[in-house]
The first five atom37 places (N, CA, C, CB, O) and aatype in JSON, in Angstrom:
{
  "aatype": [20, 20, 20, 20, 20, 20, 20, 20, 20, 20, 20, 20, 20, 20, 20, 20, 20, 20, 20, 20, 20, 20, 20, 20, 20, 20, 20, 20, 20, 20, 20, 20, 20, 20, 20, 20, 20, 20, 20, 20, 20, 20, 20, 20, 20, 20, 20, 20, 20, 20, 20, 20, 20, 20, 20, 20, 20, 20, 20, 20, 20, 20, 20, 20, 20, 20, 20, 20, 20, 20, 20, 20, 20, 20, 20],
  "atom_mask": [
    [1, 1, 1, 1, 1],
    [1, 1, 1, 1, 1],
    [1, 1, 1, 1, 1],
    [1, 1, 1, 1, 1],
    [1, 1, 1, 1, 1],
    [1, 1, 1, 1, 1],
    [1, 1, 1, 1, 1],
    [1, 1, 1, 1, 1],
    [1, 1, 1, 1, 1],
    [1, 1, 1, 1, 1],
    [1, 1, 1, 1, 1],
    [1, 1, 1, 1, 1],
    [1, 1, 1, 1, 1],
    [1, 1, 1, 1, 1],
    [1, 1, 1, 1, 1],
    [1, 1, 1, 1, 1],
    [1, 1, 1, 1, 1],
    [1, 1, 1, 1, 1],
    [1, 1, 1, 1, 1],
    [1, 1, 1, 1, 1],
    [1, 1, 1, 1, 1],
    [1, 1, 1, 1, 1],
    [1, 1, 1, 1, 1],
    [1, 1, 1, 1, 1],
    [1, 1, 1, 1, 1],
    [1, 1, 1, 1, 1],
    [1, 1, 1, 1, 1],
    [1, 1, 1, 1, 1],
    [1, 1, 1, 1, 1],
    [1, 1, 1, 1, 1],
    [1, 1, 1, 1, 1],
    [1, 1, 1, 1, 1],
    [1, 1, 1, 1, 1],
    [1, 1, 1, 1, 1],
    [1, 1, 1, 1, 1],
    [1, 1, 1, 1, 1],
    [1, 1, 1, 1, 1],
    [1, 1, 1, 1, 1],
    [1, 1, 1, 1, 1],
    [1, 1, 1, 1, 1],
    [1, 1, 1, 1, 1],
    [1, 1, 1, 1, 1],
    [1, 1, 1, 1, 1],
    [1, 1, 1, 1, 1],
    [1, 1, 1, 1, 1],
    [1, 1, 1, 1, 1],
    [1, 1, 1, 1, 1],
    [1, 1, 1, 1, 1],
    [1, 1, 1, 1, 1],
    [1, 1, 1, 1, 1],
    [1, 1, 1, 1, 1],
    [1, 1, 1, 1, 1],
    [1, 1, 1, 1, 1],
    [1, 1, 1, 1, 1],
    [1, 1, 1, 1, 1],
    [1, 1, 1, 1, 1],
    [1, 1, 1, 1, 1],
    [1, 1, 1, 1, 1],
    [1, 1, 1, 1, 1],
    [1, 1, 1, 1, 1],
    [1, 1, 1, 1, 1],
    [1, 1, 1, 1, 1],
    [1, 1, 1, 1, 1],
    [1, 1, 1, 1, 1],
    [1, 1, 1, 1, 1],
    [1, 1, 1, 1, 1],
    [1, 1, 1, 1, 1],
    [1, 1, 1, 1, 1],
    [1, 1, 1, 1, 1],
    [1, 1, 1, 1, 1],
    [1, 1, 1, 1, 1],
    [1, 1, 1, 1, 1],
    [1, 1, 1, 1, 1],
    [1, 1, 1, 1, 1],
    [1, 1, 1, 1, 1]
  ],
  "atom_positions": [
    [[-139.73, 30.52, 13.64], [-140.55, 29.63, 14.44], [-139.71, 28.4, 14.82], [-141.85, 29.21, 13.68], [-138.92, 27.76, 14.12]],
    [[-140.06, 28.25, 15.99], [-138.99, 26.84, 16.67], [-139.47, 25.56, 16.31], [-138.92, 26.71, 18.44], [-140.55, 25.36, 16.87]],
    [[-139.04, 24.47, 15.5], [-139.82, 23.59, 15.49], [-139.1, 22.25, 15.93], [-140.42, 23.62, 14.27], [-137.9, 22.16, 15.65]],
    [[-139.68, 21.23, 16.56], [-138.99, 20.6, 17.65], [-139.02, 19.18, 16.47], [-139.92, 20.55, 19.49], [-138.26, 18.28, 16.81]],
    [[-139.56, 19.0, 15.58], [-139.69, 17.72, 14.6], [-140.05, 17.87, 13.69], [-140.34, 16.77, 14.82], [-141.09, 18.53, 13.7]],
    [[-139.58, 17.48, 12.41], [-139.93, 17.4, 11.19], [-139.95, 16.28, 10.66], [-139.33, 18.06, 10.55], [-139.15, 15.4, 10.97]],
    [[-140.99, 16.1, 9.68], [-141.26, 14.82, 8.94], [-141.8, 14.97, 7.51], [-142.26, 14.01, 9.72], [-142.78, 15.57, 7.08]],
    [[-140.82, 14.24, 6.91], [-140.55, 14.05, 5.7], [-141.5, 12.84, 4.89], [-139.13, 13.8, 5.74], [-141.21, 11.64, 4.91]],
    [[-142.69, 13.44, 4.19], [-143.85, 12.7, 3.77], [-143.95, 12.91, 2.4], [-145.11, 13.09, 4.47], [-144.9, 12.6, 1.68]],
    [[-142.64, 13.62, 1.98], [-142.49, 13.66, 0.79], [-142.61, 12.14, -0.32], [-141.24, 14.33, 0.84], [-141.91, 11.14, -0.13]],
    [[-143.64, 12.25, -1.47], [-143.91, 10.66, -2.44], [-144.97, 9.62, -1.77], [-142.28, 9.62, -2.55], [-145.39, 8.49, -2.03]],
    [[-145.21, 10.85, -0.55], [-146.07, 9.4, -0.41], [-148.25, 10.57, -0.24], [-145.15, 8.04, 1.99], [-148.5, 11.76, -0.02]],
    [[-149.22, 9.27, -0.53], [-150.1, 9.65, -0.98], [-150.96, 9.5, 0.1], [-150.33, 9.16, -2.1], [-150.52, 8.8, 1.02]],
    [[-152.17, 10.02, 0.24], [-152.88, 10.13, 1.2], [-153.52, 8.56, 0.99], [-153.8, 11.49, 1.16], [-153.79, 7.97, -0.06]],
    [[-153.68, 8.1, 2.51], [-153.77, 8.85, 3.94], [-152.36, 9.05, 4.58], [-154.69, 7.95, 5.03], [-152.24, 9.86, 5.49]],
    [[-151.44, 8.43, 4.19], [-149.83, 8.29, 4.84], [-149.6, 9.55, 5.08], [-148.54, 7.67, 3.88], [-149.52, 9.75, 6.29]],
    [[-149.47, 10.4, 4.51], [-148.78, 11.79, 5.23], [-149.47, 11.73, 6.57], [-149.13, 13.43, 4.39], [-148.71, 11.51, 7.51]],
    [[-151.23, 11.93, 6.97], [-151.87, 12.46, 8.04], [-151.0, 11.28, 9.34], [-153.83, 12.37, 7.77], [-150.41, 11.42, 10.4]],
    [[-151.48, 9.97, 8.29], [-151.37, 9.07, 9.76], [-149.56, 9.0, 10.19], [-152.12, 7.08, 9.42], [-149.19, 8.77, 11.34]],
    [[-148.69, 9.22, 9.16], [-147.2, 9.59, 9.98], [-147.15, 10.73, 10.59], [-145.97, 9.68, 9.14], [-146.25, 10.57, 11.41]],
    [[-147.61, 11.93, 10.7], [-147.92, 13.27, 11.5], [-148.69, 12.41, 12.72], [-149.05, 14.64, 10.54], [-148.03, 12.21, 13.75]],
    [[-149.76, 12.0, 12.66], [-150.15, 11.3, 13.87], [-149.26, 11.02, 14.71], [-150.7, 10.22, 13.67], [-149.05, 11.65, 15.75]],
    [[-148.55, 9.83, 14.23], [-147.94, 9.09, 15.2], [-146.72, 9.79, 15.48], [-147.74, 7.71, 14.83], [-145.98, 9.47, 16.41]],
    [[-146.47, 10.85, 14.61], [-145.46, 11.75, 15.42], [-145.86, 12.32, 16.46], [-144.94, 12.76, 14.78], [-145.28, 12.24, 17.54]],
    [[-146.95, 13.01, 16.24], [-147.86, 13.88, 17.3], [-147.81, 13.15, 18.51], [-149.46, 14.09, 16.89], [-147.46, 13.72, 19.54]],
    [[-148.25, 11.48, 18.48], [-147.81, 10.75, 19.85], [-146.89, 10.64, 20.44], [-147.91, 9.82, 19.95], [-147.02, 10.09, 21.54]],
    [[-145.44, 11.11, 19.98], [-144.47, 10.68, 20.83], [-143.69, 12.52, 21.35], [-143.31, 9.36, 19.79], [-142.63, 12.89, 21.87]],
    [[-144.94, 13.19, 20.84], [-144.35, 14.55, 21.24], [-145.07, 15.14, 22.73], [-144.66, 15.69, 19.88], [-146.0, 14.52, 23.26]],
    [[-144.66, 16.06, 23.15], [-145.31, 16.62, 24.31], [-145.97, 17.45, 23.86], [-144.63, 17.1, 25.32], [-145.83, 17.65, 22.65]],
    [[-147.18, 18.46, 24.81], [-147.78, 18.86, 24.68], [-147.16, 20.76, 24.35], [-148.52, 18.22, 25.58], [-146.37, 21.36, 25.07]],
    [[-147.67, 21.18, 23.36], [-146.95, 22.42, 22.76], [-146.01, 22.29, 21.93], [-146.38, 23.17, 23.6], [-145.62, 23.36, 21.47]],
    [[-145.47, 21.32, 21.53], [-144.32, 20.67, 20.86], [-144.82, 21.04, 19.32], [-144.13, 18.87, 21.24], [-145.96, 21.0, 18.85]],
    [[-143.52, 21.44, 18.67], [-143.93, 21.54, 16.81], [-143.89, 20.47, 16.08], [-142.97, 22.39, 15.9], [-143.64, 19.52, 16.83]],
    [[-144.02, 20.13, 15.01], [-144.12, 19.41, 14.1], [-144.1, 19.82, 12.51], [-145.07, 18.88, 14.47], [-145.21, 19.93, 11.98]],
    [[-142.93, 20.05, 11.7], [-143.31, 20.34, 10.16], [-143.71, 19.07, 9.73], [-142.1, 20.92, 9.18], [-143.39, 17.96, 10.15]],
    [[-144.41, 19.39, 8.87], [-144.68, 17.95, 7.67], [-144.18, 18.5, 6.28], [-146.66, 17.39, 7.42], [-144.64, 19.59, 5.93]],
    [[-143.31, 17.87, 5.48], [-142.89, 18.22, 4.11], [-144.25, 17.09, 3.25], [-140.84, 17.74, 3.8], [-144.44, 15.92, 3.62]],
    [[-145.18, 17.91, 1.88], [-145.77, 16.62, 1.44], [-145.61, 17.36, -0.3], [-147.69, 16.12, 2.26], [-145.29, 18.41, -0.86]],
    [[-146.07, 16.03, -0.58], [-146.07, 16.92, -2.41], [-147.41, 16.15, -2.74], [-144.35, 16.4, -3.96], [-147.72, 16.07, -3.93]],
    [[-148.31, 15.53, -1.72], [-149.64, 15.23, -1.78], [-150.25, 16.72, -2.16], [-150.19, 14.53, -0.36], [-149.99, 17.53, -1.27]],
    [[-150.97, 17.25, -3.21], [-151.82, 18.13, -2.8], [-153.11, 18.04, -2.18], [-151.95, 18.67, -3.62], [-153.64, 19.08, -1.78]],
    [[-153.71, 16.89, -2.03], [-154.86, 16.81, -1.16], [-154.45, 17.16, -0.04], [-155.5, 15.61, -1.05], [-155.36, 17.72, 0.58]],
    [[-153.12, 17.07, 0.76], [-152.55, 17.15, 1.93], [-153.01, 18.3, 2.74], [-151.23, 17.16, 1.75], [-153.23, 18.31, 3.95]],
    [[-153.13, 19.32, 1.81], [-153.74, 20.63, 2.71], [-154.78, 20.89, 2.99], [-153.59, 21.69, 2.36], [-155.02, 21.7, 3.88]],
    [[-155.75, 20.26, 2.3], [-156.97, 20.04, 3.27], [-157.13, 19.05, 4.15], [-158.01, 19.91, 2.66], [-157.91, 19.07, 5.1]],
    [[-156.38, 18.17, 3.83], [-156.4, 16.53, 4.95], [-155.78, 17.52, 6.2], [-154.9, 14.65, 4.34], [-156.62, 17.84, 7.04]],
    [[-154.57, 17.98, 6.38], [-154.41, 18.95, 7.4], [-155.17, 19.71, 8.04], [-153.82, 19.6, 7.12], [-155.24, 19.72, 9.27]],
    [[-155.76, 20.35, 7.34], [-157.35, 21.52, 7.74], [-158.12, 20.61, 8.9], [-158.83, 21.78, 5.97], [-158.45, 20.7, 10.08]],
    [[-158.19, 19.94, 8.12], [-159.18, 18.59, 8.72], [-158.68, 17.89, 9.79], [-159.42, 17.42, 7.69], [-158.86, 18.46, 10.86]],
    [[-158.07, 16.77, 9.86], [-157.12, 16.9, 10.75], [-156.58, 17.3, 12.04], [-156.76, 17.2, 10.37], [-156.34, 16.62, 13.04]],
    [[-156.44, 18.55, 11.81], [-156.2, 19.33, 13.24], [-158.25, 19.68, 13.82], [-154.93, 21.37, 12.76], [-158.75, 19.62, 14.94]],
    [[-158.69, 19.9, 12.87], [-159.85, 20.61, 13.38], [-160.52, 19.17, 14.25], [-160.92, 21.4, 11.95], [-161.06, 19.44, 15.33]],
    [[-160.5, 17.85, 13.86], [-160.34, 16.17, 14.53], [-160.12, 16.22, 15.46], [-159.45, 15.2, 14.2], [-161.02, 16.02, 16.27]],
    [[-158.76, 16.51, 15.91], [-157.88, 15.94, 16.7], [-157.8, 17.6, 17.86], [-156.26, 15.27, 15.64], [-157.86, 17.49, 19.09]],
    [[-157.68, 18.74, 17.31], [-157.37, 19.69, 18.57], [-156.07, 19.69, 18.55], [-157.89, 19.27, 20.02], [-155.54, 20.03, 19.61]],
    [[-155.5, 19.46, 17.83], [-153.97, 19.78, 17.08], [-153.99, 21.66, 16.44], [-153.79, 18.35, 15.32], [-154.65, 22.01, 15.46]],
    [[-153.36, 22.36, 17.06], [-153.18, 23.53, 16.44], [-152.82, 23.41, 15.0], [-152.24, 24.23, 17.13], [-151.99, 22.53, 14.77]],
    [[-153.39, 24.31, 13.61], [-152.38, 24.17, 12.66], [-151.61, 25.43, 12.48], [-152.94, 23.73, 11.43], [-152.45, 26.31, 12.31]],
    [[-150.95, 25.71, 12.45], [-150.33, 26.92, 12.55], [-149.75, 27.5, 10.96], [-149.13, 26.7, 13.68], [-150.2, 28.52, 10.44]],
    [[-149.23, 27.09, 10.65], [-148.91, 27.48, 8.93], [-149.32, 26.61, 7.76], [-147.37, 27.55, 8.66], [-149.69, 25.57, 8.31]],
    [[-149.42, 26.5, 6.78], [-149.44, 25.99, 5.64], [-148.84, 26.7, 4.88], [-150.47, 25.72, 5.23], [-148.84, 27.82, 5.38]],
    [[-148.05, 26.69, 3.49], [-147.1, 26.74, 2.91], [-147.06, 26.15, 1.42], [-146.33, 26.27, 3.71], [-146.8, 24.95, 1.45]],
    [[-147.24, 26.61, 0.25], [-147.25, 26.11, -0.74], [-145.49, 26.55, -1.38], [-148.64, 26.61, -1.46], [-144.86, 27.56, -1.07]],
    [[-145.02, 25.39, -2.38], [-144.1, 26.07, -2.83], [-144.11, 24.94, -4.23], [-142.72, 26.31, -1.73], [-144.04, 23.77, -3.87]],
    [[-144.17, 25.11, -5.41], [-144.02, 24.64, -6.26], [-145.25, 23.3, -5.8], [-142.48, 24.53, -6.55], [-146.27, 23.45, -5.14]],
    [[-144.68, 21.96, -6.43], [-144.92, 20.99, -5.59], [-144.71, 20.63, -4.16], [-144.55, 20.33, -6.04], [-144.96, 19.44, -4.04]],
    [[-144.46, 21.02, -3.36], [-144.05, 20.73, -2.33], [-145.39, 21.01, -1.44], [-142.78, 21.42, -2.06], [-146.43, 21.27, -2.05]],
    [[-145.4, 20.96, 0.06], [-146.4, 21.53, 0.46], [-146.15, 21.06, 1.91], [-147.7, 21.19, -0.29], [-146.18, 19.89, 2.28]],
    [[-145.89, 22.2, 2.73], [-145.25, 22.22, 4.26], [-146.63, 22.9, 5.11], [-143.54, 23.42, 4.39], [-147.48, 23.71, 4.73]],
    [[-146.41, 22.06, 6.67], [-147.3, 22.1, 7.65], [-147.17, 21.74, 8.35], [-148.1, 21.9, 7.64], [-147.07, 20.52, 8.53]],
    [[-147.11, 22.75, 9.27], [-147.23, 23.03, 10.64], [-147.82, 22.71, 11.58], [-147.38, 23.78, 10.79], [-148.94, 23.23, 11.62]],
    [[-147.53, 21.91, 12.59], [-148.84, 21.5, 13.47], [-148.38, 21.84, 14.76], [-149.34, 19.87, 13.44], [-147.16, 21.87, 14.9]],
    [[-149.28, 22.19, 16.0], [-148.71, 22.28, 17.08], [-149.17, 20.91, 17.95], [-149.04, 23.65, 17.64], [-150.31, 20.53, 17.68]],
    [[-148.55, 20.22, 18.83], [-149.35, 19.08, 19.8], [-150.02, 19.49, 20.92], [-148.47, 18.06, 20.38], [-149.57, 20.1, 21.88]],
    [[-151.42, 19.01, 20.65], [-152.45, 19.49, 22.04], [-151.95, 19.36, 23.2], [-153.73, 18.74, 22.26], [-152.61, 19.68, 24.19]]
  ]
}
């Protein structure tokens, strides 16, 4: 999968992961990717949520140990 930006939200606690994906989401075009790296585990439902808000595609989620990667597409 092609992804055009990644962001590194790794240590930090909710709400910060959603609202730095946000403001990434603003400076992207429309169809554009976005990973998010988080080790929030609330993060994957704040994501769920989130996209279902905003009309943001989510396209993967991803567990790996602590970690926890996601995918977003920009409306």
């Amino acid at each position: 999968m092609h992804i055009d930006k990644e962001l590194d939200a790794r240590g930090l606690n909710c709400p910060l992961p959603i609202l730095k994906a946000k403001k990434a989401l603003s400076d992207m075009q429309s169809g554009q990717t976005l990973r998010v790296l988080a080790t929030d585990a609330g993060s994957v439902r704040d994501f769920q949520a989130f996209a279902k808000q905003t009309g943001n595609e989510l396209l993967e989620q991803q567990t790996e140990g602590v970690e926890f990667t996601h995918v977003l597409r920009r409306r």
